[in-house]
NUFITI-673688 format. One record per residue (C-alpha): residue in one letter; x, y, z; residue number from 1. Coordinates in steps of 0.5 Angstrom, whole numbers, m for minus. Each point is the difference from the previous one (the first is absolute). Layout:
% residues N
kolba:A&X:X&Y:Y&Z:Z&dose:NUM
...
***
This chain:
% residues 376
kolba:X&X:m233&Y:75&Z:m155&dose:1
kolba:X&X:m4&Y:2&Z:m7&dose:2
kolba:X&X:7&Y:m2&Z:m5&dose:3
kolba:X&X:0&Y:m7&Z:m2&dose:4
kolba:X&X:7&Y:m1&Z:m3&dose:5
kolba:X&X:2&Y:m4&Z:m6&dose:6
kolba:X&X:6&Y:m4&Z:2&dose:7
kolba:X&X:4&Y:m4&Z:m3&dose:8
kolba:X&X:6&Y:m3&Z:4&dose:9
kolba:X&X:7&Y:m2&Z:m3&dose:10
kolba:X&X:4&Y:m6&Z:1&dose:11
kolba:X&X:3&Y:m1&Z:m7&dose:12
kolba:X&X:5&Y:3&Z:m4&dose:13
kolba:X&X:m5&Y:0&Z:m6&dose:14
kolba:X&X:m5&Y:3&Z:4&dose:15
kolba:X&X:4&Y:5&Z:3&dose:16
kolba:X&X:2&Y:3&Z:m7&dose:17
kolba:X&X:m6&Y:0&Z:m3&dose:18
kolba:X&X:m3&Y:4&Z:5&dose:19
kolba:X&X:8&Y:4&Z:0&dose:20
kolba:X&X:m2&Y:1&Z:m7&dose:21
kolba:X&X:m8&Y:3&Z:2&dose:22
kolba:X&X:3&Y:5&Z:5&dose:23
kolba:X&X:6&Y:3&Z:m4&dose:24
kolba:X&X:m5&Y:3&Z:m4&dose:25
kolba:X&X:m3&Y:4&Z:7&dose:26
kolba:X&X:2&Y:7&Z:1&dose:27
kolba:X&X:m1&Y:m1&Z:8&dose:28
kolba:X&X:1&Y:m6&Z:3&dose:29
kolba:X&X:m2&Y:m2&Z:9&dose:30
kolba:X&X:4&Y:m4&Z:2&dose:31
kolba:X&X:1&Y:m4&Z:8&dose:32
kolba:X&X:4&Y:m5&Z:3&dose:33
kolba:X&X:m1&Y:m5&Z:6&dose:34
kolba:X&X:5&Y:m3&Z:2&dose:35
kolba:X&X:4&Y:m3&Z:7&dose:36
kolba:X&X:6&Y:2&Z:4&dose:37
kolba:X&X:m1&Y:m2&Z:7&dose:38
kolba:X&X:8&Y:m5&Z:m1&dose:39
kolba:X&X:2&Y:2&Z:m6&dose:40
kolba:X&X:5&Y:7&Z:m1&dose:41
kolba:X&X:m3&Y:0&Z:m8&dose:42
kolba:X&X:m8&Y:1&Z:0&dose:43
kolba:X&X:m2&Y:m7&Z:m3&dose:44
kolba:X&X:m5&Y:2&Z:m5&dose:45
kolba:X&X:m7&Y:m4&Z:0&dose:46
kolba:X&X:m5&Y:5&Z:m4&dose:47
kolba:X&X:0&Y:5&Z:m6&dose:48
kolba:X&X:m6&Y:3&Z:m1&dose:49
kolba:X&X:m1&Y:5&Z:m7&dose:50
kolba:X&X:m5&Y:3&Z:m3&dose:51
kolba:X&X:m2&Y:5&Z:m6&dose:52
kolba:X&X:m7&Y:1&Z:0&dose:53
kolba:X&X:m2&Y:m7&Z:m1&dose:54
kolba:X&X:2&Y:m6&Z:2&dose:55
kolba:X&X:3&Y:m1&Z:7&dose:56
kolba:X&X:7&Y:m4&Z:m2&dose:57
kolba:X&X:2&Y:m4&Z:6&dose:58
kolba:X&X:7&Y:m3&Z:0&dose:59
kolba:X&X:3&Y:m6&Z:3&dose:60
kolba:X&X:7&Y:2&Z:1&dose:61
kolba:X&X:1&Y:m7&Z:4&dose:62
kolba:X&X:m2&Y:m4&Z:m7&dose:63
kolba:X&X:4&Y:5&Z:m5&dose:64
kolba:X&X:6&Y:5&Z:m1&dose:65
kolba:X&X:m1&Y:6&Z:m3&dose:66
kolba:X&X:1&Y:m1&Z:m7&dose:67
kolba:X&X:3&Y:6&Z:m6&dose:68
kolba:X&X:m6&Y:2&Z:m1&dose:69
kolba:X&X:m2&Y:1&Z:8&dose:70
kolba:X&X:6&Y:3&Z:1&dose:71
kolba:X&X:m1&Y:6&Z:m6&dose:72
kolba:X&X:m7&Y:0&Z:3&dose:73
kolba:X&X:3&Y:2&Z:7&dose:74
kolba:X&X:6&Y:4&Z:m2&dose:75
kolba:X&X:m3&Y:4&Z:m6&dose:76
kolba:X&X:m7&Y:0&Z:m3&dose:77
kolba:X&X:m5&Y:3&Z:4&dose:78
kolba:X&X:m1&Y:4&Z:5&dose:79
kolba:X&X:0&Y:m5&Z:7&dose:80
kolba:X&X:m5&Y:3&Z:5&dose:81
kolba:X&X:2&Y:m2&Z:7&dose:82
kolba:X&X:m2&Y:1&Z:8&dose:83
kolba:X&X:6&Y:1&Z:5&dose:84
kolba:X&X:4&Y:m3&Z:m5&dose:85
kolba:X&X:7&Y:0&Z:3&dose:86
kolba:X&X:m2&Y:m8&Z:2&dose:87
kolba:X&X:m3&Y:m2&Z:m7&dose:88
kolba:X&X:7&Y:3&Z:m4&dose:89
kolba:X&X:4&Y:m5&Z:5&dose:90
kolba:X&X:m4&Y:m5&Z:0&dose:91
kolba:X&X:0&Y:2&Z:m10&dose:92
kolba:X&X:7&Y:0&Z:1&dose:93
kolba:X&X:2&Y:m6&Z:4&dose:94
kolba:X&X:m6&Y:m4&Z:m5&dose:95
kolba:X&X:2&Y:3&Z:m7&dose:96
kolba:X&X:7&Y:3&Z:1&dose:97
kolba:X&X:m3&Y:6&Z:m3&dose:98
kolba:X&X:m2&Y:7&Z:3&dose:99
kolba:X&X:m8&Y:3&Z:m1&dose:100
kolba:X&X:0&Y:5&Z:m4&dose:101
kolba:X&X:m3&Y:5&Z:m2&dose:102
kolba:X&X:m3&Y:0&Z:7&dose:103
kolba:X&X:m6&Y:5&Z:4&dose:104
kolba:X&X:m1&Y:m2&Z:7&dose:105
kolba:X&X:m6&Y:2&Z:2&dose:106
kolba:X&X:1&Y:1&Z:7&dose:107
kolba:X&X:6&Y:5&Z:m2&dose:108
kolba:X&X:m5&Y:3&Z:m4&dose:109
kolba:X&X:m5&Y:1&Z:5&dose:110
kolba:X&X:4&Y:3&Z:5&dose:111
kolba:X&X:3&Y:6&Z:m5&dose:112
kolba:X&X:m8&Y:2&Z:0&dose:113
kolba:X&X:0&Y:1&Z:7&dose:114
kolba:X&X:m3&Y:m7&Z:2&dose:115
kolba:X&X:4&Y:m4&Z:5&dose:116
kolba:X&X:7&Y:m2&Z:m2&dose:117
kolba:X&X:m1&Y:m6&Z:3&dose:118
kolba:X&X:m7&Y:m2&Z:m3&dose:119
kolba:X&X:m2&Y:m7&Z:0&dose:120
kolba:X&X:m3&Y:m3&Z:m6&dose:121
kolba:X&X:m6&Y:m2&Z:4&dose:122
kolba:X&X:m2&Y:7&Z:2&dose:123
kolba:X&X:3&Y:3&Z:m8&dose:124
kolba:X&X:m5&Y:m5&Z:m2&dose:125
kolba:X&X:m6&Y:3&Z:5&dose:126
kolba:X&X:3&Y:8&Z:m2&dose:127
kolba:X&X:0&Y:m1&Z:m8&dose:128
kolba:X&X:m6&Y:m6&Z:m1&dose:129
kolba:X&X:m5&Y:0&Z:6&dose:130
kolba:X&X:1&Y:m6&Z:1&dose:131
kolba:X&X:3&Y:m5&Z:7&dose:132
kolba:X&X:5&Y:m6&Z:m2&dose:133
kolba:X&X:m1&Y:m6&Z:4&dose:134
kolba:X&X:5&Y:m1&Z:5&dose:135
kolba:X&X:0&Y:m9&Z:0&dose:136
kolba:X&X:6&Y:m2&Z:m5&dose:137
kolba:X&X:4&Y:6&Z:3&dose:138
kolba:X&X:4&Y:m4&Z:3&dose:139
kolba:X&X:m1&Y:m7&Z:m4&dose:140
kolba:X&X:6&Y:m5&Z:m3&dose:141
kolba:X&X:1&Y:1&Z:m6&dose:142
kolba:X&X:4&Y:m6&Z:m1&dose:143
kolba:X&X:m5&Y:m5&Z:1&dose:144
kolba:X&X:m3&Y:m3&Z:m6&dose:145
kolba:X&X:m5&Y:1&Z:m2&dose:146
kolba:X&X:m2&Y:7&Z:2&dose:147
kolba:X&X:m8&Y:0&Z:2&dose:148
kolba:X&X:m4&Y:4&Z:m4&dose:149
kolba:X&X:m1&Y:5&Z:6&dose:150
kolba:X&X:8&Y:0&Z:m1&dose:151
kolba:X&X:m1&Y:1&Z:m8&dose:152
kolba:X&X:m5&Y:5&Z:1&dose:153
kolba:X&X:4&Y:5&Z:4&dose:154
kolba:X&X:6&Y:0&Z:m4&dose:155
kolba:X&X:m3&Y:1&Z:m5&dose:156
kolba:X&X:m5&Y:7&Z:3&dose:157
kolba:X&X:6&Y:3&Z:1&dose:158
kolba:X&X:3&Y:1&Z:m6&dose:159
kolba:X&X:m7&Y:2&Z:m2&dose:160
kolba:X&X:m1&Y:5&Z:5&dose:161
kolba:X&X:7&Y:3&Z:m2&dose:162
kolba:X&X:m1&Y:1&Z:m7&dose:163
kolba:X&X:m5&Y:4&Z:2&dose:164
kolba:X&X:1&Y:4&Z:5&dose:165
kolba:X&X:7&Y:1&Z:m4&dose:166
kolba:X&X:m5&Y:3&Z:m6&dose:167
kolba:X&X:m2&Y:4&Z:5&dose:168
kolba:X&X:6&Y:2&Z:4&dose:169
kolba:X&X:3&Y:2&Z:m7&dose:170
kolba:X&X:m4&Y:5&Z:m2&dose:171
kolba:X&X:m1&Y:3&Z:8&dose:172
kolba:X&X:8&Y:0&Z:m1&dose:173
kolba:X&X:0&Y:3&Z:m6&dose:174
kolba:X&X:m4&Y:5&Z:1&dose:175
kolba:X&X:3&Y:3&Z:6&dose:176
kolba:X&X:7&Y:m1&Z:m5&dose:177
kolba:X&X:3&Y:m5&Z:5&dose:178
kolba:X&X:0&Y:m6&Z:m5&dose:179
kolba:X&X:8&Y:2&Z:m2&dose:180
kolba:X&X:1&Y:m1&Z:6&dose:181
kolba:X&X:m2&Y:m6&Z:1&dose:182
kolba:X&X:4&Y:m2&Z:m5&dose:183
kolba:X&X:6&Y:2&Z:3&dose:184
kolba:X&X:m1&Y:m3&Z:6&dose:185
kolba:X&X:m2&Y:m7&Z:m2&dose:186
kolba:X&X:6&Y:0&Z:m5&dose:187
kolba:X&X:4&Y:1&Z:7&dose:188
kolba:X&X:m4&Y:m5&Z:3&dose:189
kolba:X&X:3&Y:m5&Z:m6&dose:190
kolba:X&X:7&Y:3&Z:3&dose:191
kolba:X&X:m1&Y:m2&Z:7&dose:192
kolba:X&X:m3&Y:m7&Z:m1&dose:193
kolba:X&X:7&Y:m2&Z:m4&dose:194
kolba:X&X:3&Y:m5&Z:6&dose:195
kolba:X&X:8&Y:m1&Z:m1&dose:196
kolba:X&X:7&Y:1&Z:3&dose:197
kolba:X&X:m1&Y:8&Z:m1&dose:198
kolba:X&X:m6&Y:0&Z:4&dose:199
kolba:X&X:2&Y:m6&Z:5&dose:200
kolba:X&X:7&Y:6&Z:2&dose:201
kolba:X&X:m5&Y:6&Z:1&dose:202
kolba:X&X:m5&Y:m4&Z:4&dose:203
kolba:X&X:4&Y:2&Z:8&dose:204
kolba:X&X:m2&Y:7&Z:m3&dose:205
kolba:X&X:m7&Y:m2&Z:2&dose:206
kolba:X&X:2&Y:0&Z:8&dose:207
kolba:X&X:m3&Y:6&Z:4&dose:208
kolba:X&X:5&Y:0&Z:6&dose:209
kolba:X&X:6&Y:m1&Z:m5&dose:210
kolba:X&X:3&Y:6&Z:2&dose:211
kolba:X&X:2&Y:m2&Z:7&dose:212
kolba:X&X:5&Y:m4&Z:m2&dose:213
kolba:X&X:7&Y:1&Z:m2&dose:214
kolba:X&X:2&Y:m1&Z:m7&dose:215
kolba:X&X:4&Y:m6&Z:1&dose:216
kolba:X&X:m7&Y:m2&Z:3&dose:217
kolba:X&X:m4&Y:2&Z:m6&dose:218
kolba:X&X:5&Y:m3&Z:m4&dose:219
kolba:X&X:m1&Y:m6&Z:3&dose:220
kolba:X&X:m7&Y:0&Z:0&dose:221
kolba:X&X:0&Y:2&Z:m8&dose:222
kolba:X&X:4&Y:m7&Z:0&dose:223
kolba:X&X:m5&Y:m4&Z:4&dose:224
kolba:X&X:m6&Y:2&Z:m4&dose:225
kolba:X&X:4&Y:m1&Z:m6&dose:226
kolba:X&X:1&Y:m6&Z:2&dose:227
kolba:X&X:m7&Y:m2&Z:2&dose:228
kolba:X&X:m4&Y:2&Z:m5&dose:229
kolba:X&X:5&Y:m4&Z:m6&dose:230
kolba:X&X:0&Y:m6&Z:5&dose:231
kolba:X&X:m9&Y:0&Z:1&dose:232
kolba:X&X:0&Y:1&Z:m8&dose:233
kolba:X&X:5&Y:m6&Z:m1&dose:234
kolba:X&X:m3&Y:m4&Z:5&dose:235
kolba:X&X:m8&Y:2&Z:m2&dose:236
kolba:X&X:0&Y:0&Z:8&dose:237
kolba:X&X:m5&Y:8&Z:3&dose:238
kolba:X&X:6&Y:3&Z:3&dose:239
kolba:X&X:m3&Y:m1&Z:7&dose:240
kolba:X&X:2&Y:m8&Z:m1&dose:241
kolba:X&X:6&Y:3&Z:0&dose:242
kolba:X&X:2&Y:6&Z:3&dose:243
kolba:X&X:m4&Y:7&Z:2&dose:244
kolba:X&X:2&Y:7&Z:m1&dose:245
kolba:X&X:m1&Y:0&Z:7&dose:246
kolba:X&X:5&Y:m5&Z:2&dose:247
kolba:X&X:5&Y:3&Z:m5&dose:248
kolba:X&X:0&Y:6&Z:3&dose:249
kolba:X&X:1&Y:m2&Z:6&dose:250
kolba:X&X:7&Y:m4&Z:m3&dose:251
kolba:X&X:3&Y:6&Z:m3&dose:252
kolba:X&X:m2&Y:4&Z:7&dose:253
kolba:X&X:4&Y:m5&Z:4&dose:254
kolba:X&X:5&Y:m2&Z:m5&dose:255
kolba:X&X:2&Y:m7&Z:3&dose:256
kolba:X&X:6&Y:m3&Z:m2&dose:257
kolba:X&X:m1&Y:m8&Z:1&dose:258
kolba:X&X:m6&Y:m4&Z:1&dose:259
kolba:X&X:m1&Y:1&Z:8&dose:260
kolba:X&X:m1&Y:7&Z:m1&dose:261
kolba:X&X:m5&Y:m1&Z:m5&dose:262
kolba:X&X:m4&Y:m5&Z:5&dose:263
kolba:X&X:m1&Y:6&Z:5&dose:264
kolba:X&X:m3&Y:4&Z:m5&dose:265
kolba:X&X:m8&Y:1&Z:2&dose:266
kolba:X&X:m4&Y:m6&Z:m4&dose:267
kolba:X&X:4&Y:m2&Z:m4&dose:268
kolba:X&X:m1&Y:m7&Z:m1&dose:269
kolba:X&X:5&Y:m6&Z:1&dose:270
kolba:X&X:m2&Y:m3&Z:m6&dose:271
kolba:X&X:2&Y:7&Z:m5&dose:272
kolba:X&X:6&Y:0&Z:4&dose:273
kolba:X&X:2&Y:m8&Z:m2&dose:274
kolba:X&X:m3&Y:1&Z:m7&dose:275
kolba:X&X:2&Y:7&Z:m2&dose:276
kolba:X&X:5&Y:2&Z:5&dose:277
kolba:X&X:7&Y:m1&Z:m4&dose:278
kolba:X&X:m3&Y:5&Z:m5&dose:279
kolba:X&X:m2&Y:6&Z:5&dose:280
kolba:X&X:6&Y:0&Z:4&dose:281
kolba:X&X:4&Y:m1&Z:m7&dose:282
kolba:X&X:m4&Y:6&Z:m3&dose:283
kolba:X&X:1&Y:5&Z:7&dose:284
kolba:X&X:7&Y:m2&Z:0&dose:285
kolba:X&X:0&Y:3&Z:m7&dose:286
kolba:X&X:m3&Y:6&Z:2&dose:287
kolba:X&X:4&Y:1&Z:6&dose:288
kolba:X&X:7&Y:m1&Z:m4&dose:289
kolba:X&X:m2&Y:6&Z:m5&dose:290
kolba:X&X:5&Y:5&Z:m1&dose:291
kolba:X&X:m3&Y:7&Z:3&dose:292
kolba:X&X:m2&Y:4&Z:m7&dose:293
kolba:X&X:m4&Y:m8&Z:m3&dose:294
kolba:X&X:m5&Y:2&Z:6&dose:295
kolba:X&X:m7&Y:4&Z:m2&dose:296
kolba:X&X:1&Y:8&Z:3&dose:297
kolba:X&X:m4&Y:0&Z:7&dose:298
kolba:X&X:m7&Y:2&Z:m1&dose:299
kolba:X&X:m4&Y:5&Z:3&dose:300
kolba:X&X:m4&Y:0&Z:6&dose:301
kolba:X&X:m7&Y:2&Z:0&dose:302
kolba:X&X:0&Y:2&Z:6&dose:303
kolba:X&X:5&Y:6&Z:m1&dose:304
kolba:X&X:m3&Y:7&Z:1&dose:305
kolba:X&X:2&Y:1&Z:m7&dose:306
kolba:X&X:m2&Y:m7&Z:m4&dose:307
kolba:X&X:m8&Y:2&Z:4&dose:308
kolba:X&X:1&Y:8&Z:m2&dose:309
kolba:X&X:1&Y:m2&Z:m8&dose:310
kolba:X&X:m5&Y:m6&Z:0&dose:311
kolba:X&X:m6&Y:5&Z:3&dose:312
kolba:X&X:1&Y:5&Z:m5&dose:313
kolba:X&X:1&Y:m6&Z:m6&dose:314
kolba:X&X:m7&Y:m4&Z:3&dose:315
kolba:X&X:m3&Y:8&Z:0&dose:316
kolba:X&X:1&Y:1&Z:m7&dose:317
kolba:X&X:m2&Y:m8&Z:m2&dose:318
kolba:X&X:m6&Y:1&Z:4&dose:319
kolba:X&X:m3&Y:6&Z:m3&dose:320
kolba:X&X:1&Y:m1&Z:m7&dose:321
kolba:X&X:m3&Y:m7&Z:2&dose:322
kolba:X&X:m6&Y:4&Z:3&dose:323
kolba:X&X:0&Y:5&Z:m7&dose:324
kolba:X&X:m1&Y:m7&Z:m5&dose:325
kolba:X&X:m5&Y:m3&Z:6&dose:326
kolba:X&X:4&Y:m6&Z:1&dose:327
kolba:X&X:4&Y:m4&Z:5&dose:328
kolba:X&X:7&Y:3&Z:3&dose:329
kolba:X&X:3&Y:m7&Z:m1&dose:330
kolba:X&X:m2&Y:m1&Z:m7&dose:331
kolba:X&X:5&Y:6&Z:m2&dose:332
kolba:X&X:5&Y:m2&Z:4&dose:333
kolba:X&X:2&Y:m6&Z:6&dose:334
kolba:X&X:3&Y:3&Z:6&dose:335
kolba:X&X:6&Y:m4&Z:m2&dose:336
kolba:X&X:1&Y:4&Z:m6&dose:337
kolba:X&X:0&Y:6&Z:4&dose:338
kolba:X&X:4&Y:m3&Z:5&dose:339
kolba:X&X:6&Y:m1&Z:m6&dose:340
kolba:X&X:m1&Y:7&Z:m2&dose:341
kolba:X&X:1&Y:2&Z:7&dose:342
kolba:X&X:6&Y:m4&Z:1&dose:343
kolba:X&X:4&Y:2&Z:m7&dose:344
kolba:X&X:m2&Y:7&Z:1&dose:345
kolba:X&X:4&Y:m1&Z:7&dose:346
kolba:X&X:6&Y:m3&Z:m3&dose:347
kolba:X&X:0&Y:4&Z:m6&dose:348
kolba:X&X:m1&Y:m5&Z:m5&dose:349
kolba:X&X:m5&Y:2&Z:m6&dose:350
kolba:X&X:m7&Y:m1&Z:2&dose:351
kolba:X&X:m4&Y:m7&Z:m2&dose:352
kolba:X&X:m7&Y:5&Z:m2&dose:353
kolba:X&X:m5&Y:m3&Z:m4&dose:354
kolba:X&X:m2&Y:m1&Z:m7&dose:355
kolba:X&X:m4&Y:0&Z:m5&dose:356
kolba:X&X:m7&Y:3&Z:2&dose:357
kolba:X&X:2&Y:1&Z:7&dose:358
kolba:X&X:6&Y:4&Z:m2&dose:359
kolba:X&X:m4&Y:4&Z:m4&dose:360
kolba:X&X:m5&Y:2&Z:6&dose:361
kolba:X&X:6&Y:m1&Z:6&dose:362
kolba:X&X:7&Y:0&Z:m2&dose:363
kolba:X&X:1&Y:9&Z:1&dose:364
kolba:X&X:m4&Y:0&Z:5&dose:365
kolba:X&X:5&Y:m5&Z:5&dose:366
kolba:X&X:6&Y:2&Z:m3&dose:367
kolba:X&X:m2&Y:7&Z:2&dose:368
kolba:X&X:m3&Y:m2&Z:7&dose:369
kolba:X&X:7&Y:m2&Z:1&dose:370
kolba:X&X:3&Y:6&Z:m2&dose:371
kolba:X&X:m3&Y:4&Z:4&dose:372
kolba:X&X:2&Y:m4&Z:6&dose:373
kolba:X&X:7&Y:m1&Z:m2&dose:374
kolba:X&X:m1&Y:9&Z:0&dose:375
kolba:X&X:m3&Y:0&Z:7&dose:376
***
């Protein structure tokens, strides 16, 4: 490739400020992150790759901390170009304890132009600058020390190429009058990257076969997943390690009352059973002792006549504006969006329809759309 980089690689405190200094003068700055998560729940961080028109920053999180000044850089001061950067805002947040803002994500970007929701960042790179990544570090150990000079080369192209496919992207978004809503977005995108106990409650929400079980299952379930999540952090185990959503699924089905029960349970293995059995039957029994108005309201079915009638005309009225703004249905709205909008208009509860830009194109027509299968 044509670019030759100047890099400079960060593994001192004083180091790391003075380019902290030369950075907070930038109106935009890349940004990439490596790092390693094959046995740890927190990613561990092992690169942080900056860049703002000149030299390439190559930080070594392994050597520093994230001084005052890197943790102003990062949580204010610039604005952070970033690909796909759900990863990278853990990996920030687990490193410096701070959020990234203010934040583009280019992959967000690309997806409200029309492109691929999901584009890679080596086919951003192709579509924008014509030119093809090399492939080899992809999967490199960033850990290791020192990194080659292929290894340092490649990290630090990819906050190149992105500051300017970002110059780009901007102007294409601007001029299309989308460059609000990126920023909505991203802003969003912050929101969702903050892991805590709030989250860890909601994280039995994410199962899609959830309605088939009894509220006192669900409650059960919400108590195991709970559990699991605060367990996996405190533990920096992969929650796996521990215990799969699968299995715990499979425990609030059953309900079991001692450890022989749990035993017969389908791959659940002896060791969990002698390591962590005493807490999943403790947090079952919980469930199963609630009084009946502490347990969730049943859910919906999906498969109902009425659930798929309201759905169809809710996917109709997304896939067409969709279709008008020349975008992917799923960038509107997710189908579990639309599937809790079905289940609350079901039980007359007030309808969780969207916000800002996607309210603004969206909101009347779903509220409408119900309304008149309410009338029919």
């Amino acid at each position: 490739m044509p670019l030759d980089p100047d890099i400079r690689w960060i593994d001192t405190l004083d180091t790391l400020d003075a380019a902290c200094a030369e950075l907070a003068k930038a109106d935009v700055l890349a940004m990439d992150t490596e790092f390693f998560r094959e046995s740890t729940f927190h990613p561990v961080p092992a690169l942080v790759q900056l860049y703002a028109g000149e030299a390439v920053y190559l930080i070594d999180p392994q050597a520093v901390v994230a001084t005052p000044a890197l943790r102003t850089l990062l949580a204010k001061g610039p604005l952070k170009v970033l690909h796909a950067s759900s990863e990278d805002l853990e990996v920030i947040a687990a490193w410096a304890d701070v959020p990234i803002a203010p934040l583009a994500d280019t992959q967000v970007g690309q997806a409200l132009l029309g492109e691929d929701p999901a584009m890679g960042y080596q086919r951003l790179v192709e579509h924008w600058m014509g030119e093809t990544l090399p492939k080899e570090e992809t999967r490199s150990d960033w850990l290791e020390r020192p990194l080659s000079e292929a290894q340092c080369r490649y990290a630090a192209l990819d906050v190149v190429y992105l500051f300017q496919v970002w110059h780009a992207q901007r102007d294409a978004l601007e001029a299309h009058g989308r460059l609000t809503w990126l920023e909505s977005d991203c802003q969003e995108l912050q929101a969702q990257s903050v892991r805590n106990g709030d989250s860890d409650a909601l994280w039995y929400l994410r199962h899609r076969q959830l309605w088939r079980l009894e509220p006192r299952q669900i409650e059960a379930y919400r108590r195991l997943t709970t559990w699991r999540e605060a367990e996996a952090r405190r533990r920096n185990k992969p929650r796996g390690w521990l215990i799969n959503d699968k299995l715990l699924y499979a425990i609030a089905e059953r309900m079991p009352e001692n450890r022989y029960e749990l035993a017969t349970l389908e791959g659940l293995k002896p060791a969990v059973i002698k390591r962590e059995g005493d807490a999943i039957l403790a947090l079952v029994r919980e469930a199963r002792h609630l009084d009946a108005k502490e347990l969730p309201a049943p859910l919906p079915s999906p498969m109902s006549g009425s659930f798929k009638k309201r759905l169809k005309v809710l996917k109709r009225v997304v896939n067409d504006e969709a279709e008008r703004l020349g975008i992917a249905p799923e960038l509107l709205l997710r189908r579990r969006d639309l599937e809790a909008m079905v289940a609350a208009h079901l039980e007359c509860r007030d309808l969780p329809l969207p916000r800002g830009w996607r309210g603004e194109r969206l909101s009347v027509s779903l509220q409408e759309a119900l309304d008149q299968v309410e009338a029919s």
